[in-house]
C-alpha positions as CSV (number, residue, x, y, z in Angstrom):
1,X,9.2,30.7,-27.4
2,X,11.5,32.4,-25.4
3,X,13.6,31.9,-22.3
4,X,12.8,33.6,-18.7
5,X,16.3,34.9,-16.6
6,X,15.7,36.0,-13.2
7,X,18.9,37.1,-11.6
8,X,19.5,38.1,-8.1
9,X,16.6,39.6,-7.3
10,X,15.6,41.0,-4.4
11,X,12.2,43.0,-3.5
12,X,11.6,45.1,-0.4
13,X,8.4,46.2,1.3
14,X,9.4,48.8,3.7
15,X,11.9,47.0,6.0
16,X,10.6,43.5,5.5
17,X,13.1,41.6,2.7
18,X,10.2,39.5,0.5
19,X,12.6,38.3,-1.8
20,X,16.2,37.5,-1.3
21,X,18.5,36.9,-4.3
22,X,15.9,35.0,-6.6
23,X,18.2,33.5,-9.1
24,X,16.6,30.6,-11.8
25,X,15.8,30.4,-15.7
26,X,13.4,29.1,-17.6
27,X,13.8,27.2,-20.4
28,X,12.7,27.7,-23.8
29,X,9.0,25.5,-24.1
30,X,9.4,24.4,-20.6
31,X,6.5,24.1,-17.6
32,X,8.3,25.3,-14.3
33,X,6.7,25.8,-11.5
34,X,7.1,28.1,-8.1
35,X,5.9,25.7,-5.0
36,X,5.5,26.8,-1.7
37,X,3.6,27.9,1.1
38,X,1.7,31.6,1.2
39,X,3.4,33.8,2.4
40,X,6.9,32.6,0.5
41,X,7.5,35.5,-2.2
42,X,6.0,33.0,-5.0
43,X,3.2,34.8,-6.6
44,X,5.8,38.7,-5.9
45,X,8.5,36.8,-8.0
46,X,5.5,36.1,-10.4
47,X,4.2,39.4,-10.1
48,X,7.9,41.0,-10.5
49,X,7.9,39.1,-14.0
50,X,4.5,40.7,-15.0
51,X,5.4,44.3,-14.4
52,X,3.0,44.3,-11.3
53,X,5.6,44.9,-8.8
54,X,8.7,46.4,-9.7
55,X,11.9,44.6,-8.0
56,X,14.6,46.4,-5.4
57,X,17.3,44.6,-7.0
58,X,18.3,42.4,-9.4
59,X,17.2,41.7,-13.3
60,X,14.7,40.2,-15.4
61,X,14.9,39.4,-19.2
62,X,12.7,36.8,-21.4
63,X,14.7,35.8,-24.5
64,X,17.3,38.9,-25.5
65,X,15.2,41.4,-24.4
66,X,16.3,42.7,-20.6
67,X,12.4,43.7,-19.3
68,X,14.2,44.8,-15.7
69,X,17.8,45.7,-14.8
70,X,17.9,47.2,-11.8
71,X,21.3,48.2,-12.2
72,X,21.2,50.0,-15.1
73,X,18.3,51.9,-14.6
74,X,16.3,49.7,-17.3
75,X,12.5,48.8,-16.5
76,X,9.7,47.9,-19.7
77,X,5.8,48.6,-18.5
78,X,3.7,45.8,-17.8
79,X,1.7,46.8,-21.1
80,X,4.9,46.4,-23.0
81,X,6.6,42.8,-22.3
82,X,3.7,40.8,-24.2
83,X,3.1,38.4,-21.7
84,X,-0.4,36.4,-20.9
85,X,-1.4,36.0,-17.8
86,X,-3.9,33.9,-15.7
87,X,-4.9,35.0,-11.7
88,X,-6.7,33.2,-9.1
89,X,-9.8,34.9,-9.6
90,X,-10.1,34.7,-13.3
91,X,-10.5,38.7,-13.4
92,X,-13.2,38.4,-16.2
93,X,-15.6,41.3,-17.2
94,X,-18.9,40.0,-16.0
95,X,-20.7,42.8,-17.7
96,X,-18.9,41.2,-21.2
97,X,-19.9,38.2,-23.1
98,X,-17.2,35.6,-23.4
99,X,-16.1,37.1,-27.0
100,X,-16.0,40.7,-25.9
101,X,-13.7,39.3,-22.6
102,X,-11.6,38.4,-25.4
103,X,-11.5,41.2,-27.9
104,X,-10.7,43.8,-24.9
105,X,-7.2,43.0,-24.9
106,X,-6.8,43.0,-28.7
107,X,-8.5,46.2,-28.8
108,X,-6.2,47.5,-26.8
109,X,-3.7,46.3,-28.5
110,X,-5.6,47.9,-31.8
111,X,-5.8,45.0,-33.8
112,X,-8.2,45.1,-36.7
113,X,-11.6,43.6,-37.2
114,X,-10.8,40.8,-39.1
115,X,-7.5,39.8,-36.7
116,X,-9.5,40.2,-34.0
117,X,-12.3,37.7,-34.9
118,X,-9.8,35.3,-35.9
119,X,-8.0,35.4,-33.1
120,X,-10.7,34.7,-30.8
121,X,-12.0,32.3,-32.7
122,X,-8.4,30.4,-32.4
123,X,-7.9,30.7,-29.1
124,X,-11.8,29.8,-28.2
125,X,-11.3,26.5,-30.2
126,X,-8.0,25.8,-28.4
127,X,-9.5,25.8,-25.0
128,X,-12.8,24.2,-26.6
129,X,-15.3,27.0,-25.6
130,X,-15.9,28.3,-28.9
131,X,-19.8,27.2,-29.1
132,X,-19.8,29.1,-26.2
133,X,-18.7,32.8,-27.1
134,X,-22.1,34.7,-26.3
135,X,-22.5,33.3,-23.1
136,X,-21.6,35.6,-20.0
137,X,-19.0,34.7,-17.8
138,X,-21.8,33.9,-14.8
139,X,-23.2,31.4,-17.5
140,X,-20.2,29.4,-16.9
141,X,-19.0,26.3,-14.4
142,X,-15.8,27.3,-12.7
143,X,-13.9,25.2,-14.8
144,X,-15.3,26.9,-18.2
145,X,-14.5,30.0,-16.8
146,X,-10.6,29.0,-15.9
147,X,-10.6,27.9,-19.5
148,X,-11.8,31.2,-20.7
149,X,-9.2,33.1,-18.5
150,X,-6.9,31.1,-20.3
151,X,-7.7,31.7,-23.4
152,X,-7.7,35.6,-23.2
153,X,-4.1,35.6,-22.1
154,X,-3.2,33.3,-25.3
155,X,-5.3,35.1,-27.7
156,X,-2.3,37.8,-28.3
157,X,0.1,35.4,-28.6
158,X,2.1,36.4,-25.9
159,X,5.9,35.4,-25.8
160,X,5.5,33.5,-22.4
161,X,2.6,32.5,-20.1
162,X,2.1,33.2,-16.2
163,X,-0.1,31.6,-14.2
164,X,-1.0,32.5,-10.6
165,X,-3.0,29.5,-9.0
166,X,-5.3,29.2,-11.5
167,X,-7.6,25.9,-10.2
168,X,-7.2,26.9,-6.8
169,X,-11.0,27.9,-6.9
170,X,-12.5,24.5,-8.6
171,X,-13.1,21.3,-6.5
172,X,-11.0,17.9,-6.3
173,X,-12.0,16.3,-9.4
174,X,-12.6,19.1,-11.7
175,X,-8.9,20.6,-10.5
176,X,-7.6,16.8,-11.7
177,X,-9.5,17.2,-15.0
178,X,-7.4,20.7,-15.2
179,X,-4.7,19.6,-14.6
180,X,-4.6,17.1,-17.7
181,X,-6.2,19.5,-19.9
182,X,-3.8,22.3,-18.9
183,X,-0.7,20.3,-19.4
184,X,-2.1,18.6,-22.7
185,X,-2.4,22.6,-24.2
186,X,0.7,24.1,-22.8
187,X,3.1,21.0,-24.9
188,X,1.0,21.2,-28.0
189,X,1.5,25.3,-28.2
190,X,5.0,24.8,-26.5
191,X,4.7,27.9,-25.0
192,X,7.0,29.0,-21.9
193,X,5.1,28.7,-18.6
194,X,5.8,29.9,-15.4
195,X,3.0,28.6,-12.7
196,X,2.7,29.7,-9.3
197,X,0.9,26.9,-6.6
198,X,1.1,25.6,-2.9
199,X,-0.4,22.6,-4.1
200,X,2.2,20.0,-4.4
201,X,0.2,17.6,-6.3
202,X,-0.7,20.3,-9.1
203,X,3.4,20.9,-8.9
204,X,4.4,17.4,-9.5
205,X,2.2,16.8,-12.4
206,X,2.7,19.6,-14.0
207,X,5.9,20.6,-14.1
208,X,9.0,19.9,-15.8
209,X,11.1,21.6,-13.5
210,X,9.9,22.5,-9.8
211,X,11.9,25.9,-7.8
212,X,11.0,25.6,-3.8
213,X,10.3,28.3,-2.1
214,X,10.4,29.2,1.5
215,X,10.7,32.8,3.0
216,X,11.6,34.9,0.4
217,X,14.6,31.9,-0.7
218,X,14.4,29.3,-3.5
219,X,15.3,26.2,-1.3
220,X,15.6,23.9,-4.0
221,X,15.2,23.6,-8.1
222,X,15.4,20.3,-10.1
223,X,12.4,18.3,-11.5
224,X,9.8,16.9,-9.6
225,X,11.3,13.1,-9.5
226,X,14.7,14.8,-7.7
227,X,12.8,17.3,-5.4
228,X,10.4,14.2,-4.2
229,X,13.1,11.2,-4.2
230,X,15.7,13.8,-3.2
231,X,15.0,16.6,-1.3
232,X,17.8,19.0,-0.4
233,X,16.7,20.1,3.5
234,X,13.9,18.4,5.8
235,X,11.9,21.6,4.9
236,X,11.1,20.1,1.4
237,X,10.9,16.9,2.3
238,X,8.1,17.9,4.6
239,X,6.6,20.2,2.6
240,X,6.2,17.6,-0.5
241,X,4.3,14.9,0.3
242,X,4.1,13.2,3.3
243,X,7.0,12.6,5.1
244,X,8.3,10.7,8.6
245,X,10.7,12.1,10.8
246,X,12.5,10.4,13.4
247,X,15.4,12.6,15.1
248,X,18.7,11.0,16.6
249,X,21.8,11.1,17.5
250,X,24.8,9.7,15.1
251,X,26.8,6.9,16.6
252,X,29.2,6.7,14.1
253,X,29.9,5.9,10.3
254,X,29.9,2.1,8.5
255,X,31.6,3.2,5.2
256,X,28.5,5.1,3.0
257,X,26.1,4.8,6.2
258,X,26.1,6.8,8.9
259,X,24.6,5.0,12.3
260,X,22.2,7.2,13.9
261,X,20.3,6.1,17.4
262,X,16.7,7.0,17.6
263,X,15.6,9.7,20.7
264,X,11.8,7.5,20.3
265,X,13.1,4.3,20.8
266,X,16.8,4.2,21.9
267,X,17.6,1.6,19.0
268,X,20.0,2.1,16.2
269,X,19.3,2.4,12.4
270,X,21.9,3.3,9.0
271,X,21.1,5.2,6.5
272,X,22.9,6.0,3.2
273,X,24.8,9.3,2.9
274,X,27.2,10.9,0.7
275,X,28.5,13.3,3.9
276,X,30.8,12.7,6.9
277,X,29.3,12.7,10.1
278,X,31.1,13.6,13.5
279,X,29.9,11.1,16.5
280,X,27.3,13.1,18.9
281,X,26.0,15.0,15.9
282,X,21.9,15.3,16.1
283,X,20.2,14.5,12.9
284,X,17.1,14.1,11.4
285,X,16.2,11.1,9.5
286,X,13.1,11.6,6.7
287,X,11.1,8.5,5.2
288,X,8.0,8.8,2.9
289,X,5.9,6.5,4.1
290,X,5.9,4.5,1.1
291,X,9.3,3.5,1.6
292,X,8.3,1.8,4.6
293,X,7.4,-1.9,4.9
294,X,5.6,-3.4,7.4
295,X,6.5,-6.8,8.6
296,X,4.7,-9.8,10.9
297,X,8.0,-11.9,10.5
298,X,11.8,-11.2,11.2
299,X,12.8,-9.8,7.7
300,X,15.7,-12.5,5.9
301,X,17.9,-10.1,4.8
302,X,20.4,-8.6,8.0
303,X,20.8,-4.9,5.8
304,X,17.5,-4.0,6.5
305,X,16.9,-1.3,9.6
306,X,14.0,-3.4,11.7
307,X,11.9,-1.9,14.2
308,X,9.5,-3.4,16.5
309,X,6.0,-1.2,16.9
310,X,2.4,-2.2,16.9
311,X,-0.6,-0.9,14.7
312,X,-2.0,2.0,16.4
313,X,-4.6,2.8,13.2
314,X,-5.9,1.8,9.9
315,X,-7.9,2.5,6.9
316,X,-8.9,1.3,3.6
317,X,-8.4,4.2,1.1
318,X,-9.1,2.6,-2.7
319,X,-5.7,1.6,-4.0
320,X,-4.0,1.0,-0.5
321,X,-4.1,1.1,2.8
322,X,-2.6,3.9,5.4
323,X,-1.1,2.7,8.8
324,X,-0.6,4.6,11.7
325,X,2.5,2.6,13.7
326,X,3.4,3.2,17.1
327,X,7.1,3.9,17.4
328,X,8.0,4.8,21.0
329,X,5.7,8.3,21.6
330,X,5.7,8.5,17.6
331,X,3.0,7.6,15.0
332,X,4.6,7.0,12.0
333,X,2.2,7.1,8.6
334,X,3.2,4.0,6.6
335,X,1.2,2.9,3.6
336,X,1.1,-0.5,2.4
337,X,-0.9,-2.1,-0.1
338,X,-1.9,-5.1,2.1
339,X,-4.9,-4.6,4.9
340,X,-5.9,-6.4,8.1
341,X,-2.2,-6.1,9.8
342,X,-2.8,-5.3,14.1
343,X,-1.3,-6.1,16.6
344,X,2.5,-6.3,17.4
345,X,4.7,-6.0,14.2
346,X,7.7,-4.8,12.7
347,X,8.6,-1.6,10.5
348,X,11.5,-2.2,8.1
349,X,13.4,-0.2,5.9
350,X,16.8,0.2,3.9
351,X,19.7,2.6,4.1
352,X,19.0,3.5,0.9
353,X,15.1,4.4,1.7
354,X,15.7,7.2,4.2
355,X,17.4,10.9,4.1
356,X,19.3,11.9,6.6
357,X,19.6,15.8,7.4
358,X,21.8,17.5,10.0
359,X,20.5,18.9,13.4
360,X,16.9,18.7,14.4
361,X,15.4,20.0,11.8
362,X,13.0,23.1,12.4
363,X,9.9,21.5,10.4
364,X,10.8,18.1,11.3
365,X,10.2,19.1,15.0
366,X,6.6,20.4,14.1
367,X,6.2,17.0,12.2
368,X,6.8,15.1,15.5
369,X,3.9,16.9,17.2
370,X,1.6,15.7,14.7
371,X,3.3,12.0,15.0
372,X,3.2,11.7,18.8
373,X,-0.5,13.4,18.6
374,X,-1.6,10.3,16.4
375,X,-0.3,7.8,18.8
């Protein structure tokens, strides 16, 4: 399967920039996936790719064919780049049985007879809904009909495969079931995916490689292990996962670790950086609450950062249990897999569990709001 390129692309609605010098590629076989909020120019890049909206600037080319080059005055017809694609709603026929859903775009594509019916009949058993060809679509569960979807972009063997939030309509469980399934088929047919989601969950399971997308800008690309260990602003960090922030001041820097003193609480902490830091700079510290411990003791070790809060809220959640601590006029979330801790204790952490950011970062602040309203 073929490569996607996306260079430089920009797309304009009237005087509002959507898009702002989209650069990335897709590998040959490889899962990637476009994560961010609505509103962030995810599903127009997606769209841009398909044919349905036609870029201001910029190119687009899967394998050696160039599909869009704004430049040169080059732009393919959606009908023509032989791609599949899967939207939100399904978009099935719900006048057409299963089969016939399938055929239409073959027909249109002219295939024979005999092509046809094999076709369908291959991409019905990959999705496993062939027993189920002469049912109509409003015969189906929501998941069946997501499989269905699927299977009528795949059934012309496109060179690459879009999909636009395609669980986003089935509940918890059955979207964890999809997810499985869906990342089971796309590695067995190795075919070239490009997925559109806010869900970061979805995006981290998925995906071999992750772009992050805020306002029209890819924040950050890399795979989901270096945008979740290592996010490149506080904007990612808080947008996947669940993230604390405490903002500061830095006090100065202890070789690798820059000191920073906490506006909550007035004390000092280090964390690990590979920038220098002026004295008097304000910056935002990030720690998943995972990467928190919670203490009853003094810890042994004098590296660790220590802080002294109490337990402002608990609960028992399955595999763990979720903390709410009281740090100054902040609640930090801190999960931890023992239960029954109350009362006066400390939060401890290293240098090398926390990110530290420059300035006081704009999402970080609206993350605050939520941790002093906890407390």
């Amino acid at each position: 399967m073929p490569e996607i390129r996306v260079s430089h692309m920009a797309k304009t609605f009237g005087d509002v920039k959507v898009l702002n010098d989209i650069d990335f590629e897709v590998k040959d076989g490889e899962f990637f996936t476009l994560l961010g909020p609505s509103g962030c120019g995810k599903s127009t890049t997606l769209n841009s790719i398909a044919g349905l909206e036609d870029p201001t600037e910029g190119s687009i080319s899967i394998g050696d064919r160039m599909l869009v080059d704004r430049a040169n005055k080059v732009y393919v017809p959606t009908e023509e780049r032989n791609l599949g694609m899967v939207f939100q709603s399904y978009a099935l026929w719900p006048h057409m049985t299963i089969r016939k859903n399938l055929a239409f775009p073959l027909n249109i594509r002219r295939a024979g007879k005999a092509e046809t019916a094999a076709r369908i009949q291959e991409a019905l058993d990959k999705v496993g809904l062939a027993h189920l060809a002469e049912r109509y679509p409003h015969q189906l569960s929501g998941g069946q009909q997501q499989r269905v979807a699927l299977a009528r972009a795949l059934v012309y063997s496109p060179s690459v495969l879009l999909l636009d939030e395609p669980l986003s309509n089935l509940d918890a469980k059955l979207r964890e079931q999809a997810r499985a399934w869906l990342k089971r088929l796309q590695s067995d047919l190795g075919i070239t995916t490009l997925y559109v989601t806010h869900d970061q969950d979805e995006a981290l399971t998925l995906s071999d490689r992750i772009a992050v997308m805020f306002n029209g800008v890819m924040a950050q690309i890399g795979t989901p292990k270096d945008i979740y260990e290592h996010p490149a602003s506080a904007e990612v960090a808080g947008f996947v996962g669940s993230c604390n922030f405490l903002i500061g001041t830095v006090e100065r820097m202890l070789g690798d670790e820059v000191e920073v003193r906490l506006r909550a609480t007035g004390e000092t902490v280090h964390v690990a950086t590979d920038q220098h830091w002026s004295a008097g700079s304000p910056a935002t510290i990030a720690i998943r609450p995972e990467k928190l411990r919670i203490l009853t003791e003094q810890p042994g070790s004098r590296d660790l950062n220590v802080l002294d809060t109490e337990v402002s809220a608990s609960a028992y959640v399955g595999s763990h249990h979720e903390y709410i601590l009281k740090l100054g006029d902040l609640g930090v979330q801190v999960i931890s897999p023992d239960g029954g801790l109350s009362g006066r204790v400390r939060l401890v952490f290293g240098a090398g569990d926390a990110h530290v950011f420059p300035g006081e970062s704009g999402p970080a602040t609206e993350v605050l709001d939520l941790m002093k309203a906890t407390v």
